[in-house]
C-alpha positions as CSV (number, residue, x, y, z in Angstrom):
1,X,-41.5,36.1,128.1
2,X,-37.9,36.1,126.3
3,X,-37.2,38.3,123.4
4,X,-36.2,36.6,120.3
5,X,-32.5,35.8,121.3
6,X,-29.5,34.2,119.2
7,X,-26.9,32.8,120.7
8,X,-23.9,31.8,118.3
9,X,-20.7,29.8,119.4
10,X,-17.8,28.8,116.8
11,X,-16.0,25.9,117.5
12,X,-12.4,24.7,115.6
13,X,-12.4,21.1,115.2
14,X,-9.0,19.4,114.3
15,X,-8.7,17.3,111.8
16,X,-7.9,14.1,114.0
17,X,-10.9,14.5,115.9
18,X,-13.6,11.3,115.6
19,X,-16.4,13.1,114.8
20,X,-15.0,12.8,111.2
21,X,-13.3,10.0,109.7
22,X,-12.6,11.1,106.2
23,X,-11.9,14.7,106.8
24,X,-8.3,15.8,105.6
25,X,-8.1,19.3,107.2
26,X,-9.0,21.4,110.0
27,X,-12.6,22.4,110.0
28,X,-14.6,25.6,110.9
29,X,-18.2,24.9,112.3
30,X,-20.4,27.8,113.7
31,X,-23.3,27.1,115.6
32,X,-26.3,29.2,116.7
33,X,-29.4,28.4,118.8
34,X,-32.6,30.4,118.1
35,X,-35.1,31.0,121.3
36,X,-38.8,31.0,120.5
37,X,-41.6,33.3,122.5
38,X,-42.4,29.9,124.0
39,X,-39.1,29.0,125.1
40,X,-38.2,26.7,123.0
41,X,-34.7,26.7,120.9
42,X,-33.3,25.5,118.1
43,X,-30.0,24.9,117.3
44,X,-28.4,25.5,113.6
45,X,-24.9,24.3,112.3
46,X,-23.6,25.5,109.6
47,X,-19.7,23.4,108.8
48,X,-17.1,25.0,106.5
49,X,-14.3,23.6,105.0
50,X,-11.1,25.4,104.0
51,X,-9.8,24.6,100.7
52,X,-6.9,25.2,98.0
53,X,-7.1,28.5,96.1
54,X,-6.0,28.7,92.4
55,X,-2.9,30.1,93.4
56,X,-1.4,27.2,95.7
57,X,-2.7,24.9,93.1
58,X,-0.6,26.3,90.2
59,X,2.6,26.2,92.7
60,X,2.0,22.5,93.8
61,X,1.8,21.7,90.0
62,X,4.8,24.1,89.1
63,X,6.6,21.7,91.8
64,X,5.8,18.6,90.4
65,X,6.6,19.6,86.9
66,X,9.8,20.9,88.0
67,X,10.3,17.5,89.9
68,X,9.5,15.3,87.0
69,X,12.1,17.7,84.8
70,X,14.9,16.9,87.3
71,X,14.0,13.1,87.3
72,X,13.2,12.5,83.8
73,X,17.3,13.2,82.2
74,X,18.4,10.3,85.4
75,X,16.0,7.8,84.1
76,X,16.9,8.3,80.5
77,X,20.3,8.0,81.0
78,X,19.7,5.2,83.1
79,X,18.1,3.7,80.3
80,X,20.4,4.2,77.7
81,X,23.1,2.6,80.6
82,X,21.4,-0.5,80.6
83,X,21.1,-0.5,76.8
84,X,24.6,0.1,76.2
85,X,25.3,-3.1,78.6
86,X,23.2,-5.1,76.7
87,X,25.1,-3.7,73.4
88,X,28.2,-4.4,74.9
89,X,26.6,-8.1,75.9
90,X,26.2,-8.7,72.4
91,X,29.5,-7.8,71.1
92,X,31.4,-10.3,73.6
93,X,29.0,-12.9,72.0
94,X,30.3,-11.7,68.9
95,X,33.7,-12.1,70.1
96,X,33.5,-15.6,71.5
97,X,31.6,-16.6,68.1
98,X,34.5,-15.8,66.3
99,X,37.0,-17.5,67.7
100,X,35.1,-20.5,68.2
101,X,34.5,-20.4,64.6
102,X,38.4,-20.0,64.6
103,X,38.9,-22.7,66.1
104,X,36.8,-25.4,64.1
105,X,37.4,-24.2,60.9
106,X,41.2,-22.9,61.5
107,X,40.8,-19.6,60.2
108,X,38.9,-16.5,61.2
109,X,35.5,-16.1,58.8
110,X,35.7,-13.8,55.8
111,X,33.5,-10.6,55.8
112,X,32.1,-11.9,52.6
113,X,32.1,-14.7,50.6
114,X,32.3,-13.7,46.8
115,X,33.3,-17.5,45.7
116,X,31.2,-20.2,46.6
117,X,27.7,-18.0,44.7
118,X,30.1,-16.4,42.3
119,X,28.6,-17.3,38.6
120,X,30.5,-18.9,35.7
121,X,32.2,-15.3,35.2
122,X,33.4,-14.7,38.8
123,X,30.9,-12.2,39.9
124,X,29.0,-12.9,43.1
125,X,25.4,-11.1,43.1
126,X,24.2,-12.1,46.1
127,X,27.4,-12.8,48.6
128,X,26.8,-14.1,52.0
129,X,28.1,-12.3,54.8
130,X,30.7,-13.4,57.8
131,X,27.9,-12.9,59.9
132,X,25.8,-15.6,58.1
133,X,29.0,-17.8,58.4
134,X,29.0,-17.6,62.2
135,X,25.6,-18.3,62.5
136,X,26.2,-21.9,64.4
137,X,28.1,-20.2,66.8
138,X,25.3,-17.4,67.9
139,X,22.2,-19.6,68.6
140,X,21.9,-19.3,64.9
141,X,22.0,-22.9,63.8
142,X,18.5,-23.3,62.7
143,X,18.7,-20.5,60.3
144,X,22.2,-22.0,59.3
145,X,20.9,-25.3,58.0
146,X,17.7,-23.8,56.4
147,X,20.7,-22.0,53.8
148,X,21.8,-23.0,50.4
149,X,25.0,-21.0,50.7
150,X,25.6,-22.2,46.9
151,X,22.8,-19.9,45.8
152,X,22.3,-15.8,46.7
153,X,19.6,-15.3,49.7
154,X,16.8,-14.2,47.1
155,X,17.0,-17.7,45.2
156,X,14.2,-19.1,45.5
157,X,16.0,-21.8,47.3
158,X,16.6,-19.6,50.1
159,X,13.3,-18.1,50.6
160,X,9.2,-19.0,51.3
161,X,7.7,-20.9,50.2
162,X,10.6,-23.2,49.5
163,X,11.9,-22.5,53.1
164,X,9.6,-22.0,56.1
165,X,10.8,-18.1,56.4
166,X,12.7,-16.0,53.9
167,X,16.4,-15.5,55.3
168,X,17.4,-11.9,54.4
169,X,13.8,-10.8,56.1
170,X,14.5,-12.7,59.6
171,X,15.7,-10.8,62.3
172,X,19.0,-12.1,64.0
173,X,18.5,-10.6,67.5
174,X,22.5,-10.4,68.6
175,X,23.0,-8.6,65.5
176,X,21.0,-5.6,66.4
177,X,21.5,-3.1,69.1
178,X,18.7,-2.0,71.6
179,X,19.7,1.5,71.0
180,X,18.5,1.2,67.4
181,X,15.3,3.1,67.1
182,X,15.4,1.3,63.1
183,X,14.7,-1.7,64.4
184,X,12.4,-3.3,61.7
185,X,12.4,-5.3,58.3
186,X,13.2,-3.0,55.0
187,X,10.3,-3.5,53.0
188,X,10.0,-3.4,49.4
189,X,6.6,-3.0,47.8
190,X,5.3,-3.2,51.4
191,X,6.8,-6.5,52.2
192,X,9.9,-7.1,54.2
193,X,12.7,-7.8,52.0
194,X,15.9,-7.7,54.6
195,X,17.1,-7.3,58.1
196,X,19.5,-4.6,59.3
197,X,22.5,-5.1,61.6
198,X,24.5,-3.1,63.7
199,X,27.4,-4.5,64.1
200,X,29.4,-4.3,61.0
201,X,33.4,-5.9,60.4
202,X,36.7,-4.1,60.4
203,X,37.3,-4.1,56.8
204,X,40.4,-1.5,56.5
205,X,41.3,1.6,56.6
206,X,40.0,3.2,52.2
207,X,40.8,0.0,50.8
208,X,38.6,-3.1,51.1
209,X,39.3,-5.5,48.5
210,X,41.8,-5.7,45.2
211,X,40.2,-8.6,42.9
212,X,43.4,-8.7,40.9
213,X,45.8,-9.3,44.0
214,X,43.2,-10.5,46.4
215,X,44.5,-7.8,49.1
216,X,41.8,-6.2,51.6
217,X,42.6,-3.8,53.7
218,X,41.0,-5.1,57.0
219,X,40.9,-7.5,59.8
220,X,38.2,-9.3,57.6
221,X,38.1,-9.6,54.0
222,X,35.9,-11.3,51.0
223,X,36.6,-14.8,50.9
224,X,39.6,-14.1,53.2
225,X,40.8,-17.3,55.4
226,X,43.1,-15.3,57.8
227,X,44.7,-17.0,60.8
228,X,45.6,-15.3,64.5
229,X,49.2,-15.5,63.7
230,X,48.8,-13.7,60.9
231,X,47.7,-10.7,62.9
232,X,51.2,-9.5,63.9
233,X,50.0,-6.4,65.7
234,X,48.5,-8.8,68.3
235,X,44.7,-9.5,69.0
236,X,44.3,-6.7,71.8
237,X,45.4,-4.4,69.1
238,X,43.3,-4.5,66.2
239,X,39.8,-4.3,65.8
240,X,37.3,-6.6,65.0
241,X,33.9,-5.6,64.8
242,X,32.3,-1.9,65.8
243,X,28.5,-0.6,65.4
244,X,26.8,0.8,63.0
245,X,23.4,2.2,62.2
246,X,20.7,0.8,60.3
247,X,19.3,2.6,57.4
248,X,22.2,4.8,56.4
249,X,22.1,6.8,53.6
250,X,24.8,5.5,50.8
251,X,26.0,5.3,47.4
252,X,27.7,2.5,46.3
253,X,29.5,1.7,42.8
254,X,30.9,4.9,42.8
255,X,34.2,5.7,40.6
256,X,37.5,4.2,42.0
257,X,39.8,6.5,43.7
258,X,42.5,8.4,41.6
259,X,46.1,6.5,42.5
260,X,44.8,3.0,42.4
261,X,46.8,0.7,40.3
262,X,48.6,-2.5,40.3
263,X,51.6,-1.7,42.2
264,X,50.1,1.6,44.5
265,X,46.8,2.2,46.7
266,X,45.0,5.5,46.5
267,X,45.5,8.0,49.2
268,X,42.2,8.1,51.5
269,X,40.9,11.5,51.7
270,X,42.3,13.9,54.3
271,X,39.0,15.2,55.9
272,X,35.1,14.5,55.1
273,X,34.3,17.0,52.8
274,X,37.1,15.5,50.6
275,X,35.0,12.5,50.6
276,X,33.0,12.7,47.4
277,X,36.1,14.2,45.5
278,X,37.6,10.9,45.7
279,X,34.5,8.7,45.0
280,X,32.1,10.6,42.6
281,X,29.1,9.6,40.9
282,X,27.6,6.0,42.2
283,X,24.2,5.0,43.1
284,X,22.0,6.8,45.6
285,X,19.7,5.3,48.4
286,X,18.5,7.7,51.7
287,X,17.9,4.5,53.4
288,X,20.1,1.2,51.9
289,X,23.1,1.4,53.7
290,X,23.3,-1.4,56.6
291,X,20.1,-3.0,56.0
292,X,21.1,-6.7,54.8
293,X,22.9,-8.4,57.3
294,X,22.8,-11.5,54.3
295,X,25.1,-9.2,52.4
296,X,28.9,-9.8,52.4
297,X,29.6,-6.4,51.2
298,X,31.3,-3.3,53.4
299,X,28.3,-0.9,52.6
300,X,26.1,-3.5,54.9
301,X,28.1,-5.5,57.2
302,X,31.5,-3.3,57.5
303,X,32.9,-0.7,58.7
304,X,36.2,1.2,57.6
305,X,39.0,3.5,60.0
306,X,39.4,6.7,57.2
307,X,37.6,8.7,60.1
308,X,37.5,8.3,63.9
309,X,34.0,6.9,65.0
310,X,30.8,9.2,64.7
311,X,32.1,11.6,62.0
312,X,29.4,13.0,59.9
313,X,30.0,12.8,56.3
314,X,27.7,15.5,54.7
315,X,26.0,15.3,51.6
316,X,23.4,17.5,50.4
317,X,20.5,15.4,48.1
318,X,17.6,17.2,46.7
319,X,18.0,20.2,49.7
320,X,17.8,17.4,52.1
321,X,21.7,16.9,54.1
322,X,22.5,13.5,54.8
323,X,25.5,11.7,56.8
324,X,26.4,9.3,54.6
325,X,28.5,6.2,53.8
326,X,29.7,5.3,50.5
327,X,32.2,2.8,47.9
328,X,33.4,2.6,44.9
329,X,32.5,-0.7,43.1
330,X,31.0,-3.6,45.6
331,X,32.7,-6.4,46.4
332,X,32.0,-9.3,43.9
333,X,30.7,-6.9,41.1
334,X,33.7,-7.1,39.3
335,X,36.8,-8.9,38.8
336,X,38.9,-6.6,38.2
337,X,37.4,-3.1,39.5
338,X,38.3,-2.3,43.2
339,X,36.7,-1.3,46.2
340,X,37.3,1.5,48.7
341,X,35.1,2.7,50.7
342,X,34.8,5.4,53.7
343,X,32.0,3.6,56.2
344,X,32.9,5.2,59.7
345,X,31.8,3.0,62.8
346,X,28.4,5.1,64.2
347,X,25.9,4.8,66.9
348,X,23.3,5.8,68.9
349,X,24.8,5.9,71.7
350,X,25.8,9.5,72.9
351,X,29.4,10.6,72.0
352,X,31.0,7.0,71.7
353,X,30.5,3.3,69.6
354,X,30.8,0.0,71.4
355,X,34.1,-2.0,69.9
356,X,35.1,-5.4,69.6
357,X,38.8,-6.2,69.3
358,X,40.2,-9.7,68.2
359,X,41.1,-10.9,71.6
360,X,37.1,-11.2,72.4
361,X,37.6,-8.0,74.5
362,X,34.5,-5.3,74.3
363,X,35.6,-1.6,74.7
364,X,33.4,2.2,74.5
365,X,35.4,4.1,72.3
366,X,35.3,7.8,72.5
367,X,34.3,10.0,69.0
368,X,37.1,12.0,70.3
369,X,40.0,9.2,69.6
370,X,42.7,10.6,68.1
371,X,42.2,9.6,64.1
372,X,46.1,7.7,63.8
373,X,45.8,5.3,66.6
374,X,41.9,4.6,65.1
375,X,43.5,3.8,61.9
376,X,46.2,2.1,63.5
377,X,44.1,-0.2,65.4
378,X,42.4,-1.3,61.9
379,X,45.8,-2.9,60.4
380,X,46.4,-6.3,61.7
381,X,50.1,-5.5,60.7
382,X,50.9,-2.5,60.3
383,X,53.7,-2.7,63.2
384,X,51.9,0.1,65.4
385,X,51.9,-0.1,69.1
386,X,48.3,1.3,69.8
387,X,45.9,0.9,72.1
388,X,42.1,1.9,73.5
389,X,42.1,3.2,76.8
390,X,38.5,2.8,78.4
């Protein structure tokens, strides 16, 4: 008779072997056979798998997460590449819109027009902006023709139920950027009451608009009718359009400048905290400023050159600081109180706006432009020889 005997025998299996089609590593089996009194046997198997510890799983996920953190800043700026093409698409539109516009009506479009809704006294309320003007030539002419242009956009000629849509609530697509996280209605009482833009007019350097002698200060004026050979500097030198932001904080109707008068302009403040010394007082919004691209007025659809693009003009509200934008007395409000106005050209793209000039040509201009040539590239003829160098 055999003693009770035990016979073990390990066997490593690799993982390609067909005796297991959905294994994934090498495998450890041990196998034993028992021996009975009788003779008989019986054979055991006992299969182990190896497996992960704790340890190698944290450094496989501390790969991965250090993977992502490399590939995540290349696909954002990716992103924001393809966004400032698309910004940059827009602005050519822009461009070829204007000079189309140029050529059927003779003249460039005004930023604003303060005459044809202007009351029995002269004062426009509600004047339409250049951008409403060019709406034929942006893919816009079915909002065009719904407009009574005679009448301010919250007539009740020019909104629902009167109209099928209210005007200054409709989003014009080509007039906002995809950068712009703002990208809704302004509401008021909870229902949408404009549209924001970001792509405001060169409307001069401090000085917009004199209502006594008609002078503005930019490429584009209220009610102005200007013609290319009246910009002397020369189309590829002077600036057209530029971006803004939605929703910036503003005052408007603030006091006019000291030096103003008939015969002399006032000087435009040296640096930004000079700002509100020059334009005190006025009224106060966190949110109003470039939110009605209806509006023919610089707080919504301009821009001015006091200060290179991107500057931040703090003012401290409440203990809240804000970068804001502001002018004296609006265009149209008066007929005989000017307006000046510091509105720098900001976006949201990093370090740099998007920048139309008036020969249709679309350029990224750096925050870091030296401040003379960007204030020299807002006169249409001031005699200076500058130029943007991509």
């Amino acid at each position: 008779m055999l003693d009770d005997m035990e016979f073990r025998l390990e066997v490593l299996v690799p993982a390609d072997e067909d005796c297991d089609s959905h294994a994934t590593e090498s495998q450890v089996t041990d196998t034993w056979i028992d021996v009975d009194e009788d003779g008989s046997s019986i054979e055991h198997a006992l299969r182990r798998s190896s497996a992960f510890t704790l340890v190698e799983l944290l450094v496989v996920i501390a790969i991965i997460a250090t993977l992502i953190g490399m590939l995540l800043p290349a696909v954002q700026s990716a992103r924001e590449a393809a966004r400032r093409t698309a910004c940059q698409s827009n602005l050519r539109q822009l461009g070829l819109s204007l000079h189309n516009y140029e050529n059927v009506k003779r003249y460039f479009p005004p930023s604003g027009d303060i005459v044809t809704s202007a009351n029995t006294s002269g004062v426009s309320v509600q004047p339409w902006s250049g951008q409403a003007l060019i709406l034929p030539f942006i893919e816009g002419d079915t909002i065009y023709k719904l407009v009574d242009f005679k009448k301010g956009y919250h007539d009740p000629a020019n909104r629902a139920p009167n109209l099928p849509i209210d005007v200054a609530s409709t989003r014009v697509d080509i007039l906002m950027c995809p950068s712009e996280p703002k990208n809704t209605a302004r509401l008021k009482n909870g229902v949408p009451e404009h549209y924001p833009l970001n792509y405001g007019f060169n409307v001069g350097q401090y000085l917009v608009y004199d209502p006594v002698t008609k002078q503005h200060g930019g490429t584009f004026g209220p009610s102005s009718k200007l013609k290319a050979g009246m910009i002397s500097d020369g189309l590829s030198k002077t600036l057209a359009m530029s971006e803004v932001k939605a929703f910036t904080p503003r005052y408007h109707n603030a006091s006019t400048p000291a030096g103003h008068s008939a015969t002399s302009l006032a000087t435009p403040p040296a640096t930004p905290a000079a700002v509100r010394s020059a334009l005190g007082g006025g009224e106060w919004s966190a949110t109003n400023g470039h939110t009605e691209w209806v509006c023919g007025r610089a707080i919504h659809n301009g821009f001015t050159t006091t200060f290179p693009p991107q500057t931040v003009i703090a003012e401290t509200v409440e203990g809240t600081t804000y970068d804001i934008s502001i002018c004296s007395t609006r265009e149209g409000n008066s007929t005989s109180a000017p307006t000046y106005a510091v509105i720098p050209s900001r976006s949201h793209h990093p370090g740099a706006v998007n920048t139309l000039l008036m020969d249709g040509s679309v350029h990224q201009v750096s925050e870091s432009i030296d401040a003379v040539t960007w204030q020299a590239l807002g006169t249409r003829a001031g005699g200076e020889n500058a130029s943007i160098r991509d």
